[in-house]
ZAKE-455991 format. One record per residue (C-alpha): residue number from 1; residue in one letter; x, y, z. Coordinates in Angstrom, 2 decimals, m for minus. Layout:
BEGIN
seq;type;xx;yy;zz
NUM;a;X;Y;Z .
...
***
This chain:
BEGIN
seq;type;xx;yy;zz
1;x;13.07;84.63;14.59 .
2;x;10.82;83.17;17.36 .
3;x;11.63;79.59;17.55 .
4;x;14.72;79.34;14.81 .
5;x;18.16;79.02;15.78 .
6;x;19.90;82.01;16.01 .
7;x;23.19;81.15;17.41 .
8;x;25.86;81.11;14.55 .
9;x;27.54;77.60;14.41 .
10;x;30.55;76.62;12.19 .
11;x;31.53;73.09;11.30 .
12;x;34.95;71.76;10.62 .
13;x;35.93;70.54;7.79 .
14;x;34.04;67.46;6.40 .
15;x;31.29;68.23;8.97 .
16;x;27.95;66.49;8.24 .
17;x;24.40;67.34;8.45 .
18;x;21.49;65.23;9.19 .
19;x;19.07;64.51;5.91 .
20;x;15.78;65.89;6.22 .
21;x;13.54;64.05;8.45 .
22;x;10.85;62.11;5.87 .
23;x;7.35;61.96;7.48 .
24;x;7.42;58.25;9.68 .
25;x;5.36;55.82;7.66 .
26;x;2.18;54.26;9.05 .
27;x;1.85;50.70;9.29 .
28;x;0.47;48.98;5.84 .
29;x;m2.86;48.29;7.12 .
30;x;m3.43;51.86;7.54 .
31;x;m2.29;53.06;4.52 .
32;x;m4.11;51.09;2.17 .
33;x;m7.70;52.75;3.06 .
34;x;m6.62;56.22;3.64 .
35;x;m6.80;58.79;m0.23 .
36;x;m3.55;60.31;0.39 .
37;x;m2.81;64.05;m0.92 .
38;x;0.85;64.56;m0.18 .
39;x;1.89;68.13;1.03 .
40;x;5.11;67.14;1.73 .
41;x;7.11;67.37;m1.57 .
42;x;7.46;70.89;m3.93 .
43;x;6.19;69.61;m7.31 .
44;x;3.88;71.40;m10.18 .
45;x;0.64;71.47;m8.57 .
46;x;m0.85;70.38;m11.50 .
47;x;1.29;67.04;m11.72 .
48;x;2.97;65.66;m14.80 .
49;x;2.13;67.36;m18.43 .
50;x;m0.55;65.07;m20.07 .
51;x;2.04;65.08;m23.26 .
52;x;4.79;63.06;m21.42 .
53;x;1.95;59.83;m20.81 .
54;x;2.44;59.11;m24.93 .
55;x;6.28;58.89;m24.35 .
56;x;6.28;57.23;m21.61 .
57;x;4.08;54.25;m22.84 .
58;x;5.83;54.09;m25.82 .
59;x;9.29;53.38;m24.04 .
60;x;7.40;50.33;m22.41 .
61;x;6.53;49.33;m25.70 .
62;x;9.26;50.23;m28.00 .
63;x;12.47;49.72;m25.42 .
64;x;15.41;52.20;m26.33 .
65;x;18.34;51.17;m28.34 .
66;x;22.12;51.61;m27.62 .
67;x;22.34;54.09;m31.00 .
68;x;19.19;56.50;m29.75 .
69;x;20.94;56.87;m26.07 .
70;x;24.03;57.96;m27.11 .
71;x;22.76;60.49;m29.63 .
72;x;20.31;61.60;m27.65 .
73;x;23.32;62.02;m24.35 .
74;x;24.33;65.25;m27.12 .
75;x;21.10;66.21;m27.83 .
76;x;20.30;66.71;m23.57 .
77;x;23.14;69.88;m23.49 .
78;x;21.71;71.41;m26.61 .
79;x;18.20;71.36;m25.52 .
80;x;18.64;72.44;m21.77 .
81;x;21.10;75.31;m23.12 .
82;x;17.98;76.17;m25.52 .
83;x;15.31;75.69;m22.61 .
84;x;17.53;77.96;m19.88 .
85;x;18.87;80.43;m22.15 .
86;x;22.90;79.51;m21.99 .
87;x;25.11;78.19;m24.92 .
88;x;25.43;74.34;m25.07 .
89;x;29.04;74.13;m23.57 .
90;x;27.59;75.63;m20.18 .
91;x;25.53;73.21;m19.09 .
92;x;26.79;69.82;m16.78 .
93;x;23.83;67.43;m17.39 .
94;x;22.76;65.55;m13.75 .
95;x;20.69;63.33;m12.56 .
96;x;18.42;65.06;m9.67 .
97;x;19.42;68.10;m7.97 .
98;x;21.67;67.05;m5.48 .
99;x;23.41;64.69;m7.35 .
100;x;24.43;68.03;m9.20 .
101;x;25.51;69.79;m6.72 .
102;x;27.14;66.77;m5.13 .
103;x;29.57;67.23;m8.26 .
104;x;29.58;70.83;m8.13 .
105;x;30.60;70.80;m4.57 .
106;x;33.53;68.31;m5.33 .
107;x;34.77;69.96;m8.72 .
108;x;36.31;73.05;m5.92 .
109;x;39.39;72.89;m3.96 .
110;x;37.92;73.20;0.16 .
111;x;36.47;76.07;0.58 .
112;x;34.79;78.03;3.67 .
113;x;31.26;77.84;2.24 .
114;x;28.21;80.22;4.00 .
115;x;25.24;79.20;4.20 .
116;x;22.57;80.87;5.08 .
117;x;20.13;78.79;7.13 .
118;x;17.38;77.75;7.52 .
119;x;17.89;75.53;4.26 .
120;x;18.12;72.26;2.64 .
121;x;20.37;69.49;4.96 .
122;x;21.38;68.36;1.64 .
123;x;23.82;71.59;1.35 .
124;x;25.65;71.41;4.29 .
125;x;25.98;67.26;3.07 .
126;x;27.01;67.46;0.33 .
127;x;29.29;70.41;0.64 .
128;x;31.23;68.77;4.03 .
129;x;31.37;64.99;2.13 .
130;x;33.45;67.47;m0.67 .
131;x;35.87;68.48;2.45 .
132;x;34.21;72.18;2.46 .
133;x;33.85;73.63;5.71 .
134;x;30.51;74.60;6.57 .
135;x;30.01;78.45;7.84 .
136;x;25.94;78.72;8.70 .
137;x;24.40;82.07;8.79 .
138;x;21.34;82.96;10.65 .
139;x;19.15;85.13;8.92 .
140;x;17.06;88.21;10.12 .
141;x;13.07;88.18;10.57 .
142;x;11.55;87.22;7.40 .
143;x;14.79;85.36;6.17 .
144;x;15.90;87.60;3.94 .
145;x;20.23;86.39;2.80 .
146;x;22.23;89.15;4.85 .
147;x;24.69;90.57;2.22 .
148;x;28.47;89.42;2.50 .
149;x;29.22;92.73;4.97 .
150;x;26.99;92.01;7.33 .
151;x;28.03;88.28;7.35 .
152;x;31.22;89.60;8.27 .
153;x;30.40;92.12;11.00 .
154;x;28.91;89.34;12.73 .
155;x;32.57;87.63;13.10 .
156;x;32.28;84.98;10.39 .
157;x;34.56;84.21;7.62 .
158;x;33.99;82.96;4.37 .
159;x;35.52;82.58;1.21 .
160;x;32.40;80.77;m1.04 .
161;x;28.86;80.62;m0.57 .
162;x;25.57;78.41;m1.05 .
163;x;23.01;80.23;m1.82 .
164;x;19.23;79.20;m3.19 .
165;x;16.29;81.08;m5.47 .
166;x;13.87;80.60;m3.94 .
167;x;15.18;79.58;m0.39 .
168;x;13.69;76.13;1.11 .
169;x;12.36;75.90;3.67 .
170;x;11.90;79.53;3.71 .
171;x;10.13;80.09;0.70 .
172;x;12.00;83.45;m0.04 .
173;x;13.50;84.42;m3.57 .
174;x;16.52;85.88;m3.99 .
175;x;17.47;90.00;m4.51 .
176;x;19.33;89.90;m7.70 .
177;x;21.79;92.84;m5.72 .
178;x;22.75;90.45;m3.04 .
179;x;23.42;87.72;m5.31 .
180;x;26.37;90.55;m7.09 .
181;x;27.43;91.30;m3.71 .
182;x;28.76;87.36;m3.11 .
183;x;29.56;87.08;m6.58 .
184;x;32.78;89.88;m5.99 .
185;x;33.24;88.55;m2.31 .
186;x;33.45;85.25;m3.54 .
187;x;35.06;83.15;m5.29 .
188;x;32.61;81.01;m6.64 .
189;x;28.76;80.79;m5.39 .
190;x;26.30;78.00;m6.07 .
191;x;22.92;78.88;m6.53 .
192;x;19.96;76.27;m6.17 .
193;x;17.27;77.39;m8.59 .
194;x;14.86;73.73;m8.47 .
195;x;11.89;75.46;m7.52 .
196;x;12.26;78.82;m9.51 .
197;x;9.63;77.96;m11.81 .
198;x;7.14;77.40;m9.22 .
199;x;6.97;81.08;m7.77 .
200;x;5.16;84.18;m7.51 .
201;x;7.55;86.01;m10.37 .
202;x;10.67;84.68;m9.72 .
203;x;13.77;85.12;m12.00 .
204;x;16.71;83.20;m12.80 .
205;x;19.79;83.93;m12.59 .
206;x;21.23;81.91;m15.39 .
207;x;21.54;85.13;m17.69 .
208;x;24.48;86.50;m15.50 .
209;x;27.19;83.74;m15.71 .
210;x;28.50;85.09;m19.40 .
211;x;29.27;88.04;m17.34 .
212;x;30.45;86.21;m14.04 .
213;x;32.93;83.17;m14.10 .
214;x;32.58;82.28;m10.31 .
215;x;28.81;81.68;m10.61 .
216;x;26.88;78.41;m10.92 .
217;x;23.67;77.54;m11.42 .
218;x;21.64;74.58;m10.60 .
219;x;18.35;74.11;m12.48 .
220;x;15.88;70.72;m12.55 .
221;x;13.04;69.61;m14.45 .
222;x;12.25;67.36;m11.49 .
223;x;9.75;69.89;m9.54 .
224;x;8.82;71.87;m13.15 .
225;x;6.73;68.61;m14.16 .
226;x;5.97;66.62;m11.36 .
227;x;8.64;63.57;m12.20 .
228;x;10.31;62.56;m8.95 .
229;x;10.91;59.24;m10.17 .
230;x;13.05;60.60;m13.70 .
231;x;14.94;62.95;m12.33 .
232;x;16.64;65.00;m14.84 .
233;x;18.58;68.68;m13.46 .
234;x;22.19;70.57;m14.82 .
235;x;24.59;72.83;m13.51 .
236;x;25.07;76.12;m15.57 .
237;x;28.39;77.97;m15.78 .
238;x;31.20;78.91;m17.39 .
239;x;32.50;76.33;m19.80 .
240;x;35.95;75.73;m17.34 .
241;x;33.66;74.94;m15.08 .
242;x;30.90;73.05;m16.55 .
243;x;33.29;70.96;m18.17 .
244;x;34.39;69.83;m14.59 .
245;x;31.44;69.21;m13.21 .
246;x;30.24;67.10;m16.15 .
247;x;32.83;64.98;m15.84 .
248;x;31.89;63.88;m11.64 .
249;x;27.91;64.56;m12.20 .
250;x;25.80;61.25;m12.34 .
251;x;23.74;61.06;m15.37 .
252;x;19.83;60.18;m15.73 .
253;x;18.87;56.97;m15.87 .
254;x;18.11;57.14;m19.53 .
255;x;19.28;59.87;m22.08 .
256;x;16.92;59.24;m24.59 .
257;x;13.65;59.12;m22.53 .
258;x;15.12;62.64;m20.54 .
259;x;15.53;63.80;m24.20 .
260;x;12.08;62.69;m25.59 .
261;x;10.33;64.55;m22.53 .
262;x;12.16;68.09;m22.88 .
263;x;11.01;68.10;m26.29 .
264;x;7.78;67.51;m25.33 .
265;x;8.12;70.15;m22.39 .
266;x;8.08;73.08;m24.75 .
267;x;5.86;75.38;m25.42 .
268;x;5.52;75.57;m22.12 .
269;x;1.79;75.89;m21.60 .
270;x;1.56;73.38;m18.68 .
271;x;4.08;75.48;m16.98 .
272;x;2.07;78.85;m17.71 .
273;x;m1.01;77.22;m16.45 .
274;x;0.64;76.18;m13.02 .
275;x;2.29;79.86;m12.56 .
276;x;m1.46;80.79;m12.48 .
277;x;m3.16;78.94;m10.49 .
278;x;0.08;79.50;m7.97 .
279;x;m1.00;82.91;m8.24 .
280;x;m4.00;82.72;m6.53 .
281;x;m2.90;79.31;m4.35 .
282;x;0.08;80.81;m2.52 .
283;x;m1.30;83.81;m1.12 .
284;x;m4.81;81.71;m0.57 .
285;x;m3.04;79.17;1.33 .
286;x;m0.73;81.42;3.66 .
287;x;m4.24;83.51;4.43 .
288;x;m5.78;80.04;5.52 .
289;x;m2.41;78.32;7.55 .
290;x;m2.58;82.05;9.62 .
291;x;m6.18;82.04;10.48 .
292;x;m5.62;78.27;12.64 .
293;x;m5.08;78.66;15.74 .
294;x;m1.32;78.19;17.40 .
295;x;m0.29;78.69;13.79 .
296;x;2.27;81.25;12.29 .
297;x;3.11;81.62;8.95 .
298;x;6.26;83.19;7.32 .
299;x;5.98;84.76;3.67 .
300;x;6.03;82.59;0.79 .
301;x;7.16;83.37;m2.46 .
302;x;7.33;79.97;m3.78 .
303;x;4.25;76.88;m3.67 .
304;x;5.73;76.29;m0.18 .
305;x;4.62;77.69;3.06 .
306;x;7.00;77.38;5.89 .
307;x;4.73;77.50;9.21 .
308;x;5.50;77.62;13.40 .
309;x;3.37;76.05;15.35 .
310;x;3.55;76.91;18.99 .
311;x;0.22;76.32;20.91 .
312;x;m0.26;78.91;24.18 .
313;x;m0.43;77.17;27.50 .
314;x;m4.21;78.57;27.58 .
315;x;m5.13;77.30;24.14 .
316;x;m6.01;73.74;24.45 .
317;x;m5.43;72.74;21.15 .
318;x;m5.41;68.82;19.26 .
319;x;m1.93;68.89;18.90 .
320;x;0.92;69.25;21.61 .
321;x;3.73;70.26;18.70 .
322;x;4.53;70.83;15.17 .
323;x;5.74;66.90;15.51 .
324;x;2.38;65.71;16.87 .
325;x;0.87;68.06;14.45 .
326;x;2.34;66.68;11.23 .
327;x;1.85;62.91;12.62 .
328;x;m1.67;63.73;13.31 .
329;x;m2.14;65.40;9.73 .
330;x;m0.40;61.94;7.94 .
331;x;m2.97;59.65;9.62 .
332;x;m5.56;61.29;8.12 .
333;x;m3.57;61.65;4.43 .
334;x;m2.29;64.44;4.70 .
335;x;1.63;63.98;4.82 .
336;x;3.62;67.44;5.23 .
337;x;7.32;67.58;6.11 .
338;x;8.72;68.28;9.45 .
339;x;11.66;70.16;9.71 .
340;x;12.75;69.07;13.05 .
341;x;16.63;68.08;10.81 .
342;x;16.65;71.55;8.68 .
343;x;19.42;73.44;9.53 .
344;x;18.98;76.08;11.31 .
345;x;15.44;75.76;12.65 .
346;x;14.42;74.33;16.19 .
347;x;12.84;71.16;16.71 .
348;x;9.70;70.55;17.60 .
349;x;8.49;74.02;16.41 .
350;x;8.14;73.91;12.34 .
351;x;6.82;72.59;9.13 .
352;x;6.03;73.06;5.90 .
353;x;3.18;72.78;3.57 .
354;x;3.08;72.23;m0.17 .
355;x;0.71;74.33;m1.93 .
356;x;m1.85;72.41;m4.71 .
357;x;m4.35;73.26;m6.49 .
358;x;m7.58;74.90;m4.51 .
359;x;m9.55;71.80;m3.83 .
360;x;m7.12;69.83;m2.43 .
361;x;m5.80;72.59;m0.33 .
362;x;m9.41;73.52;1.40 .
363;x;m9.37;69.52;1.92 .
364;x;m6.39;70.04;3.97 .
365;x;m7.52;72.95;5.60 .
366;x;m10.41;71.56;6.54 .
367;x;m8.02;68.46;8.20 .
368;x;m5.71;70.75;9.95 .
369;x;m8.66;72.82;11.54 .
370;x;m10.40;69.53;12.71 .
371;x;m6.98;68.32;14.06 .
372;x;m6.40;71.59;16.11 .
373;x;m9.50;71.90;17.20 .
374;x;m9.67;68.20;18.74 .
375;x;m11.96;66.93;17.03 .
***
């Protein structure tokens, strides 16, 4: 854990986390003449499926009517339940992600709620806005979720739990053993599947909420196909508690085009091509990050890579920090995302890189080499 926080903090109830630092914006006369290739956010490396173009010109041609949005607000539950592999009465449609678990987090009485950290600031924000109290948990080397009991030998109570598959910013998935071991200390965990699709064999864990009551799931479309700007994601659970949850969860912005796309999204060949060329990006790119110098990586599971950066004294390097390091990287188009604001994680010591498709990764490469070399 060289460089991560490993002190175990607890905050009271309604506690807040800072957002995730966004990379700092140049000024507009530099940004018009750099050819930007963004590292910084955890979509399909391949970008949007060339089938959703049709439907989305046709909506600027052909606007939607009042009669196509509202049937096509019950067609979104039958065709996510279809998609993930639940019944129809399971599923809370949402807007993005954490608009979902926004709702998720207030359809719960207060709660203490682990967390294990590092992970996403918008957990610990949206759980403390709902009046949860926050109960962070430092992982071991390699970030691996402690199970409940050894969350408890260290002295900290909990009652609930946040979980994620895979992790962010840690890249990690999750062991489908420790997920049953919260699931009877529990009573109710949230799990934050986004970026399941986009890893190296990772399973969801949708299948097991027939069978478990106090689980929820959150799955998005958002990072699946590249569509940041239509952001279209669901809670999965028991029908009690989806019911809840649909009732607080903002909707998308439009029913019919959300409904129009998941048509379009299966088969799921676009998908299936990604998975492979993830296949040979992820371990490509973690070989590459480990080879500059001052750089660590940690394992990556998903098309993520979290990374140290902690230049020796005798090294001389380009950059003084992981801060001046991602600045650096962003002036020459290359934006990647700090994590100076993640929970659990030091400042001034990580970041994390986006993995894309082969030639724009050795462009980046060939960037961050330059930078930390000086030149």
């Amino acid at each position: 854990m060289d460089g991560l926080n490993g002190r175990l903090r607890t905050t009271g109830w309604g506690a807040l986390a800072p957002a995730s630092a966004a990379p700092d914006m140049l000024p507009g006369s530099e940004v018009s003449i750099i050819d930007w290739l963004d590292f910084s956010q955890t979509l399909n490396p391949l970008g949007m499926p060339e089938a959703f173009s049709p439907a989305l010109n046709l909506l600027t041609r052909n606007p939607i009517t009042p009669e196509e949005e509202r049937t096509s607000q019950a067609q979104i539950p039958v065709l996510l339940a279809k998609r993930y592999g639940v019944r129809p009465d399971c599923v809370a449609v949402g807007a993005s992600a954490t608009d979902v678990l926004a709702a998720v987090a207030n359809s719960f009485e207060p709660r203490s709620v682990a967390v294990p950290v590092p992970s996403r600031a918008a957990y610990e924000r949206c759980l403390g806005t709902a009046g949860h109290r926050i109960v962070e948990v430092p992982g071991p080397d390699g970030f691996v979720v402690p199970d409940p009991q050894a969350v408890r030998r260290m002295g900290l109570s909990f009652d609930a739990a946040m979980l994620a598959n895979p992790a962010f910013p840690t890249s990690r998935l999750l062991a489908r053993q420790t997920l049953l071991d919260y699931l009877q200390a529990c009573t109710w965990v949230i799990v934050d599947e986004r970026g399941i699709d986009l890893t190296l064999g990772g399973e969801s864990t949708a299948s097991m909420i027939d069978e478990h009551s106090n689980l929820i799931v959150i799955r998005s479309l958002t990072d699946t196909f590249s569509l940041p700007g239509m952001p279209l994601s669901c809670a999965l659970a028991h029908p009690a508690v989806a019911g809840r949850i649909s009732q607080i969860a903002k909707r998308p912005a439009s029913a019919a085009l959300s409904a129009r796309l998941l048509k379009l999204a299966t088969p799921d060949h676009h998908l299936e091509r990604a998975r492979e060329v993830l296949e040979t990006e992820i371990p490509w790119m973690q070989c590459m990050l480990s080879l500059v110098p001052g750089i660590s990586i940690y394992p990556a599971e998903a098309n993520y890579v979290m990374c140290s950066f902690a230049p020796g004294r005798s090294m001389h390097l380009g950059a003084a920090d992981a801060p001046d390091l991602v600045r650096k990287l962003q002036k020459r188009g290359f934006p990647v995302r700090t994590l100076d604001r993640t929970p659990g994680v030091s400042p001034g010591s990580h970041f994390c890189v986006s993995v894309r498709t082969r030639s724009d990764n050795e462009r980046f490469i060939a960037a961050l080499r330059q930078i930390v070399a000086g030149s």
